[in-house]
mmCIF file of the N, C-alpha and C atoms, coordinates in Angstrom:
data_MODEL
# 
_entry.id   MODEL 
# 
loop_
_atom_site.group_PDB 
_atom_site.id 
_atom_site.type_symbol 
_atom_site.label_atom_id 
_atom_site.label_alt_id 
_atom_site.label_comp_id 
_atom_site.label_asym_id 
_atom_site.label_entity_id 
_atom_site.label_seq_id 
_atom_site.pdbx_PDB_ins_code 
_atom_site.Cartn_x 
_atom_site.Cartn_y 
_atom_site.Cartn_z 
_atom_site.occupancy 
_atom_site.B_iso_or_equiv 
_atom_site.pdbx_formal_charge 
_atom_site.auth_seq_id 
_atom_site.auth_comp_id 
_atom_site.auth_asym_id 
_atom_site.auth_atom_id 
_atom_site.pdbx_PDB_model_num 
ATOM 1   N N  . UNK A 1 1  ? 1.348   -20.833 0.633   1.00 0.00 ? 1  UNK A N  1 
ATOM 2   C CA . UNK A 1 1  ? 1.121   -19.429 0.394   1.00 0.00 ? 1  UNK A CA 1 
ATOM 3   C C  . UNK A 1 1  ? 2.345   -18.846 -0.294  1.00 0.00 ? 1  UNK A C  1 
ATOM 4   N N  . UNK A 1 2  ? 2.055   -18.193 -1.088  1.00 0.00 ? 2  UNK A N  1 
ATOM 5   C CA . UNK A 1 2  ? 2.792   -17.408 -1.926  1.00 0.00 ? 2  UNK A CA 1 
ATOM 6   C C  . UNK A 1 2  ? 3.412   -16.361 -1.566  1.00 0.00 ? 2  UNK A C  1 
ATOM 7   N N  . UNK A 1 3  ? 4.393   -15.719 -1.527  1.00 0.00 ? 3  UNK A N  1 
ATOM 8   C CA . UNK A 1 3  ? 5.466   -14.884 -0.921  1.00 0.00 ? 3  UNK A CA 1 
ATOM 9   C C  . UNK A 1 3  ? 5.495   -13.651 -2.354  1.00 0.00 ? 3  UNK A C  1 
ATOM 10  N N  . UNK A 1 4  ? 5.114   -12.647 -1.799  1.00 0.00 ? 4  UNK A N  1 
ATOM 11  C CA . UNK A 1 4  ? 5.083   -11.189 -2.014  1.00 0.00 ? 4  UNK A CA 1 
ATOM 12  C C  . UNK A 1 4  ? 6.315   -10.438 -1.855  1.00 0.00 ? 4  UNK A C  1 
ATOM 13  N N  . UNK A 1 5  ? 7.149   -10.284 -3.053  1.00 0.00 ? 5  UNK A N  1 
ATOM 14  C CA . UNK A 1 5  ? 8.563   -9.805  -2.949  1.00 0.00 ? 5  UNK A CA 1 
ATOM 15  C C  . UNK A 1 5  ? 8.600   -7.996  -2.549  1.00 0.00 ? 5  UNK A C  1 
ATOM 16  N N  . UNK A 1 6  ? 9.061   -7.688  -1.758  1.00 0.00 ? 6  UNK A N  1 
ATOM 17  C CA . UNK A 1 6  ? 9.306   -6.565  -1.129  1.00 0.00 ? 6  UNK A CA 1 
ATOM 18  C C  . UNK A 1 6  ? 7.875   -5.925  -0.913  1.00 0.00 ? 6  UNK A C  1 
ATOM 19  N N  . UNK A 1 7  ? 7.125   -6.742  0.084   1.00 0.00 ? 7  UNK A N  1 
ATOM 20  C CA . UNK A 1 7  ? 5.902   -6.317  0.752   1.00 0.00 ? 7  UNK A CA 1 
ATOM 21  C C  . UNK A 1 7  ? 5.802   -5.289  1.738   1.00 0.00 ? 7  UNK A C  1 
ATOM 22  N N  . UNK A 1 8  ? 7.024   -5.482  2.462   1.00 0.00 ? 8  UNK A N  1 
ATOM 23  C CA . UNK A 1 8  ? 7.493   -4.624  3.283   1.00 0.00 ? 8  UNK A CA 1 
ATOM 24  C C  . UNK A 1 8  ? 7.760   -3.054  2.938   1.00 0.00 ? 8  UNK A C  1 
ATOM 25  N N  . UNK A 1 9  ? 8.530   -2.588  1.889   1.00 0.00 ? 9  UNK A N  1 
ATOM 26  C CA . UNK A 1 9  ? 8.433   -1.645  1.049   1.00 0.00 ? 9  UNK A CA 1 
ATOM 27  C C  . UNK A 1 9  ? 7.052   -1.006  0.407   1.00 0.00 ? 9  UNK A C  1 
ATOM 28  N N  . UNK A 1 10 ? 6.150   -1.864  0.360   1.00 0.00 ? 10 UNK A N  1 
ATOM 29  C CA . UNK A 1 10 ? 4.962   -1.493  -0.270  1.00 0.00 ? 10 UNK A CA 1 
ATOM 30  C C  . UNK A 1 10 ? 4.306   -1.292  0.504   1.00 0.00 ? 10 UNK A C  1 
ATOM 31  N N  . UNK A 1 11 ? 4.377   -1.603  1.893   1.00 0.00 ? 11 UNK A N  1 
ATOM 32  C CA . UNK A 1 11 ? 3.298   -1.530  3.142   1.00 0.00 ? 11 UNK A CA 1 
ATOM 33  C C  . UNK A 1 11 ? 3.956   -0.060  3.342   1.00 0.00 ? 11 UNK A C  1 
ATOM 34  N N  . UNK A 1 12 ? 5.144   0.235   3.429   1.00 0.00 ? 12 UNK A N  1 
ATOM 35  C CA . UNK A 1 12 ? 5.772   1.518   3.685   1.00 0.00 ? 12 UNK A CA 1 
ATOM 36  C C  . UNK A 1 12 ? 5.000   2.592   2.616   1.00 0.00 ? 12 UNK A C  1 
ATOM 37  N N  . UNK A 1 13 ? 5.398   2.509   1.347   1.00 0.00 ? 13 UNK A N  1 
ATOM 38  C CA . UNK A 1 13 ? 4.651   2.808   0.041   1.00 0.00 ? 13 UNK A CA 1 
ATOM 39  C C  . UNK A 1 13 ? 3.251   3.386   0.537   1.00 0.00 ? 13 UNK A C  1 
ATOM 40  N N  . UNK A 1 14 ? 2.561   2.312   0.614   1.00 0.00 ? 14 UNK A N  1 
ATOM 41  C CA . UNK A 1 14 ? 1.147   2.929   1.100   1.00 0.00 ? 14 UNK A CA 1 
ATOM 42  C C  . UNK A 1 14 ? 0.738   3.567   2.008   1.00 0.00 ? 14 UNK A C  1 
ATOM 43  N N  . UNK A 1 15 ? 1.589   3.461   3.539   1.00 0.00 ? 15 UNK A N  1 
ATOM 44  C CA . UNK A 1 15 ? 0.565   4.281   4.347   1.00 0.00 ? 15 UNK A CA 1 
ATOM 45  C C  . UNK A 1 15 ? 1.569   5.721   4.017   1.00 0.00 ? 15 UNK A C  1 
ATOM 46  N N  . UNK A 1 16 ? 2.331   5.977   3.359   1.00 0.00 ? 16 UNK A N  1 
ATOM 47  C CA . UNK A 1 16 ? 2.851   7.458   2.797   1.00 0.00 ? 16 UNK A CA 1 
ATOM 48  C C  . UNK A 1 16 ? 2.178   8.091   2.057   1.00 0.00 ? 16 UNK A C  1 
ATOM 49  N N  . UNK A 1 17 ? 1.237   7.186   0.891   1.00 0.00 ? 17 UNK A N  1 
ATOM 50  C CA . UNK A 1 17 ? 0.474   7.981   0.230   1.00 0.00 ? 17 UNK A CA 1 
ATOM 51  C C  . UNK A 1 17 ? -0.550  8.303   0.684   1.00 0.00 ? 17 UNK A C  1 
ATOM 52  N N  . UNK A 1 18 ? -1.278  7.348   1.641   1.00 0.00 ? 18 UNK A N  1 
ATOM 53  C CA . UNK A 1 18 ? -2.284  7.988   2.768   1.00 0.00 ? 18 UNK A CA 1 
ATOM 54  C C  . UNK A 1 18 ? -1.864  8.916   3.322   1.00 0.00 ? 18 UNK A C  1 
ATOM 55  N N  . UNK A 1 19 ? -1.052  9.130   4.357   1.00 0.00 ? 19 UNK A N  1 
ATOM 56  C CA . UNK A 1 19 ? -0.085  10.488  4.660   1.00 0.00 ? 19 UNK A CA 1 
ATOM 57  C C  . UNK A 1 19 ? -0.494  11.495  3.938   1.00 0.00 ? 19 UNK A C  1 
ATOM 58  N N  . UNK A 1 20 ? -0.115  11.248  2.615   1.00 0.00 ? 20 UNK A N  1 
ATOM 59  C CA . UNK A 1 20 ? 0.464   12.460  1.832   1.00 0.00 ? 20 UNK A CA 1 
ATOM 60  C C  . UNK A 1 20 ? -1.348  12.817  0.775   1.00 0.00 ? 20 UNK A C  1 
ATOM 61  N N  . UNK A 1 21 ? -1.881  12.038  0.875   1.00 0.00 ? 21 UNK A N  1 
ATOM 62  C CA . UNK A 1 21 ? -3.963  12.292  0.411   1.00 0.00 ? 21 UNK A CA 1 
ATOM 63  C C  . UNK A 1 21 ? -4.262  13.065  1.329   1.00 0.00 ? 21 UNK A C  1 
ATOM 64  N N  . UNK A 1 22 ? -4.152  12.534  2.734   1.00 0.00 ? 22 UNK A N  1 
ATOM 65  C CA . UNK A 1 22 ? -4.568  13.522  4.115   1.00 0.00 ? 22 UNK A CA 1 
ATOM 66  C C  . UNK A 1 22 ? -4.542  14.684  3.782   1.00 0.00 ? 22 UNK A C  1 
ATOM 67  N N  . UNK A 1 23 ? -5.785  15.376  4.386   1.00 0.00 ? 23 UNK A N  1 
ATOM 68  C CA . UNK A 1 23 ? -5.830  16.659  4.447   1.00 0.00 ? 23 UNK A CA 1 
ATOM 69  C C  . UNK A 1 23 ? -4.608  17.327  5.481   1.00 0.00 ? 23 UNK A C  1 
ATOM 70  N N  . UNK A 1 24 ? -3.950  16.674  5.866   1.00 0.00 ? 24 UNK A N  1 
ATOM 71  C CA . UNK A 1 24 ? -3.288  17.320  7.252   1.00 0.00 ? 24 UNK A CA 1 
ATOM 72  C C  . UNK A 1 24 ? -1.710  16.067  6.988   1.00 0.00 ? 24 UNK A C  1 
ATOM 73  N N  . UNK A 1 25 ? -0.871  16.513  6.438   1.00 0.00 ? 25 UNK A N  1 
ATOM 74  C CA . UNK A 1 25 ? -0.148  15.878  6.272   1.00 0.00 ? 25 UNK A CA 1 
ATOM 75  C C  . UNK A 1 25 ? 1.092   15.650  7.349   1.00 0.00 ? 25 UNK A C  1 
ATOM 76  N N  . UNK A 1 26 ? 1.175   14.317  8.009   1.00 0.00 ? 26 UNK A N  1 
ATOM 77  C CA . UNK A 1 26 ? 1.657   14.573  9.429   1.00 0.00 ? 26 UNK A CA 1 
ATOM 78  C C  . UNK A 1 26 ? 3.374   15.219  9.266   1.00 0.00 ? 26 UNK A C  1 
ATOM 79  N N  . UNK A 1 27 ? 3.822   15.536  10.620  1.00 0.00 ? 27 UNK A N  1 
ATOM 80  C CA . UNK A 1 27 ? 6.045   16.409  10.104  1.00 0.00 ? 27 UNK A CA 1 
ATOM 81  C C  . UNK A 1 27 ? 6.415   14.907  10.758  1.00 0.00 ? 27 UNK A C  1 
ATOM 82  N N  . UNK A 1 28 ? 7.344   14.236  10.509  1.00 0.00 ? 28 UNK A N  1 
ATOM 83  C CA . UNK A 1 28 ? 8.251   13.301  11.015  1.00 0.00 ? 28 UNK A CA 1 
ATOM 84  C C  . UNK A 1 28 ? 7.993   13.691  12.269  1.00 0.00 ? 28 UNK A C  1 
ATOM 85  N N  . UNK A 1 29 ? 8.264   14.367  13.421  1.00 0.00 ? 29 UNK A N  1 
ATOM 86  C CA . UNK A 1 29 ? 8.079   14.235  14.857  1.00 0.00 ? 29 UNK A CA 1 
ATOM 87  C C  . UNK A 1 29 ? 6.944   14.323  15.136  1.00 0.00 ? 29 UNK A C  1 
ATOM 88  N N  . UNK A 1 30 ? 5.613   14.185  14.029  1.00 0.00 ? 30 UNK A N  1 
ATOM 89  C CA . UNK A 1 30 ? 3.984   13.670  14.889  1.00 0.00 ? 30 UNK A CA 1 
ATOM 90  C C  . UNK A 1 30 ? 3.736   12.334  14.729  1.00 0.00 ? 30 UNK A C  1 
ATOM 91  N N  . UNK A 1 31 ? 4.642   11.698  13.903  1.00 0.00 ? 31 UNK A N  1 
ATOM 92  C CA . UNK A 1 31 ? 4.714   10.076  14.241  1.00 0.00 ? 31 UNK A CA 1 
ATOM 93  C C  . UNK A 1 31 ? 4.743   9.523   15.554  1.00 0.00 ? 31 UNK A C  1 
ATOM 94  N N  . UNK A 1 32 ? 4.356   8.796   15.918  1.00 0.00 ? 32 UNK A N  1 
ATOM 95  C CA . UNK A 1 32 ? 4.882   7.745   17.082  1.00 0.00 ? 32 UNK A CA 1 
ATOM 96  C C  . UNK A 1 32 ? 5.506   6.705   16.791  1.00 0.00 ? 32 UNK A C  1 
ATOM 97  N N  . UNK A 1 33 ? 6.443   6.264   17.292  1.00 0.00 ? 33 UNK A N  1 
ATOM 98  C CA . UNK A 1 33 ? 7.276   5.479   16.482  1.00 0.00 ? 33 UNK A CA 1 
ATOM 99  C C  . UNK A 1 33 ? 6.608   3.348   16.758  1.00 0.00 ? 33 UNK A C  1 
ATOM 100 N N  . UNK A 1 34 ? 6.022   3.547   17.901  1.00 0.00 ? 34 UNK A N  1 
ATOM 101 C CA . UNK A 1 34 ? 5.550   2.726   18.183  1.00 0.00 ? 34 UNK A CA 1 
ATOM 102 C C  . UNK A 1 34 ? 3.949   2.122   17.617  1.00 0.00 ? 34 UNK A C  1 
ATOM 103 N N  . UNK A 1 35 ? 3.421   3.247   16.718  1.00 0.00 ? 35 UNK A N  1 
ATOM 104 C CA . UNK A 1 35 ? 2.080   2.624   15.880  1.00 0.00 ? 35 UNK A CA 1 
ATOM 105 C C  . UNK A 1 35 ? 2.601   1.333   15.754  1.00 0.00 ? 35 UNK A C  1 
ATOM 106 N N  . UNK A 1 36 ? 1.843   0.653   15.600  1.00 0.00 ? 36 UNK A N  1 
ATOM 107 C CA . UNK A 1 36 ? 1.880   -0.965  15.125  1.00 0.00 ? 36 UNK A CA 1 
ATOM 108 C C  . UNK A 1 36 ? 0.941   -1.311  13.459  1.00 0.00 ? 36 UNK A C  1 
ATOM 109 N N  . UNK A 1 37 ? 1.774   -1.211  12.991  1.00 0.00 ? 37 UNK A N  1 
ATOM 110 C CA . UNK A 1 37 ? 1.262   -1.785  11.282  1.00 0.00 ? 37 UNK A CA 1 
ATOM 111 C C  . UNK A 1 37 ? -0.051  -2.656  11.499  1.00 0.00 ? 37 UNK A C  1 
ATOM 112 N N  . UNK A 1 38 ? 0.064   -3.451  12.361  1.00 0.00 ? 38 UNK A N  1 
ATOM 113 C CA . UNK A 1 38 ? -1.410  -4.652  12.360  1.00 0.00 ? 38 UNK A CA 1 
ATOM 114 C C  . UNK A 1 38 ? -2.659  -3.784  12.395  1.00 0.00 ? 38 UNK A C  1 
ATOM 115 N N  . UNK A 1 39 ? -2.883  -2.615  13.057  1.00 0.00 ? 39 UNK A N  1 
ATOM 116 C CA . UNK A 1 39 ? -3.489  -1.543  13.274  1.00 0.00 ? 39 UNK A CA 1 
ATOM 117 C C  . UNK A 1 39 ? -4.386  -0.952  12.417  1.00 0.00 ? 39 UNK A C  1 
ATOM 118 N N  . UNK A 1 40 ? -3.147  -0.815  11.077  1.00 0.00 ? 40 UNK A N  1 
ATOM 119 C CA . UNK A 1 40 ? -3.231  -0.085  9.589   1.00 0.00 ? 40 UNK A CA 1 
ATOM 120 C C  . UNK A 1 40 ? -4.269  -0.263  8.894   1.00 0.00 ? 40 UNK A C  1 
ATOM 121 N N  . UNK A 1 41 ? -5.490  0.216   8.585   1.00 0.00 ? 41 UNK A N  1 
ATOM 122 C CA . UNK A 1 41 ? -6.212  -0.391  7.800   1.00 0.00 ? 41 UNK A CA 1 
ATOM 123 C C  . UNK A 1 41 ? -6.549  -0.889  6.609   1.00 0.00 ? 41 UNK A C  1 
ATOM 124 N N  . UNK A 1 42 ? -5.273  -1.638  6.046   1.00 0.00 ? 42 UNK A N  1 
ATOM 125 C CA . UNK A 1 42 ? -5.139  -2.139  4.879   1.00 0.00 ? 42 UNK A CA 1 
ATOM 126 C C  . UNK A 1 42 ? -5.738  -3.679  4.585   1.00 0.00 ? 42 UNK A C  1 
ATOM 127 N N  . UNK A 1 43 ? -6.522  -3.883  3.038   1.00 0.00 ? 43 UNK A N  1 
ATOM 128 C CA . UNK A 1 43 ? -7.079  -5.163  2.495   1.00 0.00 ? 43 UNK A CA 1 
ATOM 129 C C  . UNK A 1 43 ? -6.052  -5.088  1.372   1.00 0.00 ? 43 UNK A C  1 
ATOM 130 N N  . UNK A 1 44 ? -6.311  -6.240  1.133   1.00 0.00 ? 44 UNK A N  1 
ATOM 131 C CA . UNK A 1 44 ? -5.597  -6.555  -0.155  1.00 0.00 ? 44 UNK A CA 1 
ATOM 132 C C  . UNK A 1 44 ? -6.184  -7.491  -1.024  1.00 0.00 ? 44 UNK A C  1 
ATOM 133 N N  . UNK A 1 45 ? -6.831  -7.044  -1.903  1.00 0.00 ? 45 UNK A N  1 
ATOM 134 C CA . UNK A 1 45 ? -7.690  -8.012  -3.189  1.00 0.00 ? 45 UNK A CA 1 
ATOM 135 C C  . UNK A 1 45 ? -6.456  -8.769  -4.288  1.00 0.00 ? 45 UNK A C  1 
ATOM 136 N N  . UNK A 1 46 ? -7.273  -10.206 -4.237  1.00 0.00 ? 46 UNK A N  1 
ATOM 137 C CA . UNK A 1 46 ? -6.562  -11.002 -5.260  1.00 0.00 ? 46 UNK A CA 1 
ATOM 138 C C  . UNK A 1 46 ? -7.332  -10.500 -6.104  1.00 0.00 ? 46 UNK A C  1 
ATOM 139 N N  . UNK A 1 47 ? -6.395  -10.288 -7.591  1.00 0.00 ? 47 UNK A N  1 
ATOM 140 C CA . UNK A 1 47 ? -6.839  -9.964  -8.728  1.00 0.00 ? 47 UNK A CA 1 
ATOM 141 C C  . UNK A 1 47 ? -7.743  -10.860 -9.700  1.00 0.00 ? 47 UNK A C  1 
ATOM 142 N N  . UNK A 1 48 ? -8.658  -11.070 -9.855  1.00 0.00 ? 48 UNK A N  1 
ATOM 143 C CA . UNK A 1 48 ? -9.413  -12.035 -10.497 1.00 0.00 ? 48 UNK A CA 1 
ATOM 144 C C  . UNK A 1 48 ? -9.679  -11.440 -11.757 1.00 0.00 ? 48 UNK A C  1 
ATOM 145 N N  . UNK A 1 49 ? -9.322  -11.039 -12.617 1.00 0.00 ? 49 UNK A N  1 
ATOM 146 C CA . UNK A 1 49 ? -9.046  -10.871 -13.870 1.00 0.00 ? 49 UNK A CA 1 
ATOM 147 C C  . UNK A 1 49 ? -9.599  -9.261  -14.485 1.00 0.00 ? 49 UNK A C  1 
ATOM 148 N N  . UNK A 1 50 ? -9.741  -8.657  -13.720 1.00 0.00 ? 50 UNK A N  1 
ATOM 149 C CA . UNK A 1 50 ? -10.316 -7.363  -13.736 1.00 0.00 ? 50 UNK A CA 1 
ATOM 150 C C  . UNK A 1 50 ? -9.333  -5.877  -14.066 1.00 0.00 ? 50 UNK A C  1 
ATOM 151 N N  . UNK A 1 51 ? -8.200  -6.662  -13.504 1.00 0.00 ? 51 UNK A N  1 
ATOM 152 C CA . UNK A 1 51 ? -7.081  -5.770  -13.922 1.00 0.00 ? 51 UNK A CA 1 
ATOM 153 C C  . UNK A 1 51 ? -5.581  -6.971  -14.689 1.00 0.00 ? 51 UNK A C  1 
ATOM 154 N N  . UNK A 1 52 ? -4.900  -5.890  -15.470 1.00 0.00 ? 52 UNK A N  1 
ATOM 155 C CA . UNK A 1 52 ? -3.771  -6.626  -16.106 1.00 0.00 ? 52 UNK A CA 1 
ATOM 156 C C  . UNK A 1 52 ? -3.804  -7.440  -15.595 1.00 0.00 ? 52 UNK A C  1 
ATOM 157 N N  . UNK A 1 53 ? -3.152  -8.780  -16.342 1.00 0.00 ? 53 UNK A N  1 
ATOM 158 C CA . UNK A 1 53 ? -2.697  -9.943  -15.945 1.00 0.00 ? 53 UNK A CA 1 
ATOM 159 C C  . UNK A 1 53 ? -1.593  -10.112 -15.372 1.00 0.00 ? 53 UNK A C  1 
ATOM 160 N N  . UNK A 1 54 ? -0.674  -9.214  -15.255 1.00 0.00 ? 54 UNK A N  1 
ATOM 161 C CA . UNK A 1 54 ? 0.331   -9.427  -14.402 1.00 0.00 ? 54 UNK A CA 1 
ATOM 162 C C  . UNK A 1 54 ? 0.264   -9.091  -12.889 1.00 0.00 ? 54 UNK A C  1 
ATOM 163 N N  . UNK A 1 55 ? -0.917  -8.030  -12.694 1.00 0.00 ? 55 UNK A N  1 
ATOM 164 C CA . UNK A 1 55 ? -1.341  -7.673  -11.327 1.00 0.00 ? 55 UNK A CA 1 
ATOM 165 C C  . UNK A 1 55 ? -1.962  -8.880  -10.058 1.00 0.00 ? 55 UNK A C  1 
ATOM 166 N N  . UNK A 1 56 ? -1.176  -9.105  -9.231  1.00 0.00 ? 56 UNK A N  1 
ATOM 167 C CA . UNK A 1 56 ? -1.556  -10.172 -8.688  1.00 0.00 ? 56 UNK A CA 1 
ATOM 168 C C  . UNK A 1 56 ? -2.385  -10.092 -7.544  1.00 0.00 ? 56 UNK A C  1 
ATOM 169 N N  . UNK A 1 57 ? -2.210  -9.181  -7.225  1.00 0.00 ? 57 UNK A N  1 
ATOM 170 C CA . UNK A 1 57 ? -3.178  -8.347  -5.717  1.00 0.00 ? 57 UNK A CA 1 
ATOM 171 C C  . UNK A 1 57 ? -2.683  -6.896  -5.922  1.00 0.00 ? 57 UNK A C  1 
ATOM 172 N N  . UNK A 1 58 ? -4.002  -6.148  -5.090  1.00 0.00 ? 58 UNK A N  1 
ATOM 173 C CA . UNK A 1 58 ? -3.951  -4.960  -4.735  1.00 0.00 ? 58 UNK A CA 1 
ATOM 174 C C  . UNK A 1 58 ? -4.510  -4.388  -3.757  1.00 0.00 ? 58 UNK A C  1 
ATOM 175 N N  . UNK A 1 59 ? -3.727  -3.055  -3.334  1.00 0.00 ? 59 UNK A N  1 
ATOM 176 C CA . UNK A 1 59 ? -4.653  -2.550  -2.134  1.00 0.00 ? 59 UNK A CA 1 
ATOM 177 C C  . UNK A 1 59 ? -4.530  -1.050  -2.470  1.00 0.00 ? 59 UNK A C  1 
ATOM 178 N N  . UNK A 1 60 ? -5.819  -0.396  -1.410  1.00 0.00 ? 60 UNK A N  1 
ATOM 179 C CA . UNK A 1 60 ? -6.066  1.014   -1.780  1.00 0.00 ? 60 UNK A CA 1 
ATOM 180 C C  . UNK A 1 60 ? -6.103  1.515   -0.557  1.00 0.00 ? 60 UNK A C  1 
ATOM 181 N N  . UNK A 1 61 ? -5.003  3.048   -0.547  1.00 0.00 ? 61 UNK A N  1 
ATOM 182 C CA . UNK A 1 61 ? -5.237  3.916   0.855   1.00 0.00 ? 61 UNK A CA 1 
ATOM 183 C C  . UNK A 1 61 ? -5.144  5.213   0.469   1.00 0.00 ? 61 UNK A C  1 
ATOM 184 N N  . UNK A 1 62 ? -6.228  5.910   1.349   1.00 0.00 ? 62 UNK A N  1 
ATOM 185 C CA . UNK A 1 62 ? -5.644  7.190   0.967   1.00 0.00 ? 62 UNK A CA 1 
ATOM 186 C C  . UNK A 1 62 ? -5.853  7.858   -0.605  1.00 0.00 ? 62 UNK A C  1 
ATOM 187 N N  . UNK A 1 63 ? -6.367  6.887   -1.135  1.00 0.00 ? 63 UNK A N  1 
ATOM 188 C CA . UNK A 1 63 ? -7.069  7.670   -2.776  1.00 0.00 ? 63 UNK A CA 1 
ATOM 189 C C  . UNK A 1 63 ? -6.028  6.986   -3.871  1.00 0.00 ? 63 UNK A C  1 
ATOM 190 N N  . UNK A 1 64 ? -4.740  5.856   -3.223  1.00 0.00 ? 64 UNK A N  1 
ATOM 191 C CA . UNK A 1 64 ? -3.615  5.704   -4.096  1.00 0.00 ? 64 UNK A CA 1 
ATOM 192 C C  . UNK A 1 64 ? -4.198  3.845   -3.755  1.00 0.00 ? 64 UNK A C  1 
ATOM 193 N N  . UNK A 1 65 ? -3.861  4.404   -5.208  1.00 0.00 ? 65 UNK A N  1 
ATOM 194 C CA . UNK A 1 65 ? -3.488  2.366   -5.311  1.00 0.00 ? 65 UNK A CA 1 
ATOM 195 C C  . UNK A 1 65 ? -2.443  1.796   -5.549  1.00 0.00 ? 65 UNK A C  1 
ATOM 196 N N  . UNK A 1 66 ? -1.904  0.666   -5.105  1.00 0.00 ? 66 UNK A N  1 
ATOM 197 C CA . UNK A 1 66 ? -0.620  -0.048  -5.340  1.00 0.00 ? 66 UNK A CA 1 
ATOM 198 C C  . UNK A 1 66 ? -1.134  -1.486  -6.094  1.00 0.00 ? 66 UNK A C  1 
ATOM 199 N N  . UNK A 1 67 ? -0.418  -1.485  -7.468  1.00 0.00 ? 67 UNK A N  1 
ATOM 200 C CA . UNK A 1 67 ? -0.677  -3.008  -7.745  1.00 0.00 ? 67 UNK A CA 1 
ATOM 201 C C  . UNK A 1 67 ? 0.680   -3.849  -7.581  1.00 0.00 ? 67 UNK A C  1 
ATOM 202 N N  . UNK A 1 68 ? 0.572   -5.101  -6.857  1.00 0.00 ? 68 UNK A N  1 
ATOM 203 C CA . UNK A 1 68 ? 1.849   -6.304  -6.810  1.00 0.00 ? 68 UNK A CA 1 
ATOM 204 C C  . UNK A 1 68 ? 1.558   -6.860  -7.563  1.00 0.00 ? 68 UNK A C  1 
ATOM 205 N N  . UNK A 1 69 ? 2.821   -7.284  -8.681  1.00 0.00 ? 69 UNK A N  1 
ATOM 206 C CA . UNK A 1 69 ? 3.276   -8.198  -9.143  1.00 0.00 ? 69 UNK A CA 1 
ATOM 207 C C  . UNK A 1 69 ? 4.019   -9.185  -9.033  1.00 0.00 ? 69 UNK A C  1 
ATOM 208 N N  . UNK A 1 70 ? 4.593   -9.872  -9.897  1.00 0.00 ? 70 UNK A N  1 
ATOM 209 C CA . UNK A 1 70 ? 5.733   -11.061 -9.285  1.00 0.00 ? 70 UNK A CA 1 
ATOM 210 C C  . UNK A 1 70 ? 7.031   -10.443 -8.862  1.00 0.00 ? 70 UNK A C  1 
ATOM 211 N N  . UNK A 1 71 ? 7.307   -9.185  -9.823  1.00 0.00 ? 71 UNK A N  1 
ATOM 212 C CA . UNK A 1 71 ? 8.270   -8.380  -10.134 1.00 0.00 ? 71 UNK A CA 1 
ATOM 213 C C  . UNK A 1 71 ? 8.538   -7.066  -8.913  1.00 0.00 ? 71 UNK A C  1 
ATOM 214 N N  . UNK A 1 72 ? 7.446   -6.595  -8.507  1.00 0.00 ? 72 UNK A N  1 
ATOM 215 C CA . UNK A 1 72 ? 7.242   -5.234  -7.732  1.00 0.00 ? 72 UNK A CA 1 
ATOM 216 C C  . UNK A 1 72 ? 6.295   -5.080  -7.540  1.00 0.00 ? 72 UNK A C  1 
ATOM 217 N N  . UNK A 1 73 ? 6.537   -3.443  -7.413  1.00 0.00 ? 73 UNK A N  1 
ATOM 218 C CA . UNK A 1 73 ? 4.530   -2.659  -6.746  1.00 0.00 ? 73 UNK A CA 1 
ATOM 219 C C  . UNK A 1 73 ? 4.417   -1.928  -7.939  1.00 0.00 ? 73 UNK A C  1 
ATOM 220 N N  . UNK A 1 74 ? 3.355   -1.155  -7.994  1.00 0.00 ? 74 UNK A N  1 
ATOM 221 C CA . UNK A 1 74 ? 3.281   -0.129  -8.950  1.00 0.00 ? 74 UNK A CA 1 
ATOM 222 C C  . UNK A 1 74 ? 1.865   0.787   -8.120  1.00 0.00 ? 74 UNK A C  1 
ATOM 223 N N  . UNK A 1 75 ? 2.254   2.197   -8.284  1.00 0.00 ? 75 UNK A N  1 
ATOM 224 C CA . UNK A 1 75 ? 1.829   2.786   -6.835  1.00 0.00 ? 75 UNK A CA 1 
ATOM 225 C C  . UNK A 1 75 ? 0.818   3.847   -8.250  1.00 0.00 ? 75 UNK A C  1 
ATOM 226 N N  . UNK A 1 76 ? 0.010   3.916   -7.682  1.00 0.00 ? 76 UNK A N  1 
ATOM 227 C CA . UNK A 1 76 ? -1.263  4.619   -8.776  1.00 0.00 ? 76 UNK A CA 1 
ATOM 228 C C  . UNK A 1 76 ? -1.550  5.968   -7.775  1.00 0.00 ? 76 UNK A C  1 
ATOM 229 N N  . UNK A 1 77 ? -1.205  7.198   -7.884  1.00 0.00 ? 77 UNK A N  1 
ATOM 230 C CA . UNK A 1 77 ? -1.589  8.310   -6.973  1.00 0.00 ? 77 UNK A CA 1 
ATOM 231 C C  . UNK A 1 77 ? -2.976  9.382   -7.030  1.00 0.00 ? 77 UNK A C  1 
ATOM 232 N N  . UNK A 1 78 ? -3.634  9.690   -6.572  1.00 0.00 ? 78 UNK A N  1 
ATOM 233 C CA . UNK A 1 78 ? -4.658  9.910   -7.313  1.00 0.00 ? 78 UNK A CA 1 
ATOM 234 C C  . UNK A 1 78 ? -4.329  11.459  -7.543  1.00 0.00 ? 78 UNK A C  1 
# 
């Protein structure tokens, strides 16, 4: 399996722009600090030729898309 360079950052990335789509955008102290990411309801599609060729997977939250590359993310807002 192939290793996704700063996935971690992009998992962050996304559930912010969900956050920030929400009609109700949460303040730093309505977090819980203990949510658990596994939770999150994120997929992530391998790109099968439908988008650029450099896009290697993607996922959608919140109305925003993020595409990974070899290189980074690239965060699409709606």
């Amino acid at each position: 399996m192939r290793r996704i360079p700063h996935i971690g950052a992009a998992i962050v990335l996304v559930c912010a722009a969900a956050a920030v789509a929400s009609s109700q955008t949460p303040r730093l102290g309505d977090v819980a600090p203990n949510v658990s990411l596994a939770r999150l309801p994120l997929t992530f599609e391998k790109n099968t030729g439908r988008y650029d060729k450099r896009v290697k997977f993607l996922t959608r939250a919140g109305g925003a898309t993020v595409f990974f590359t070899d290189t980074g993310a690239v965060m699409v807002l709606p």
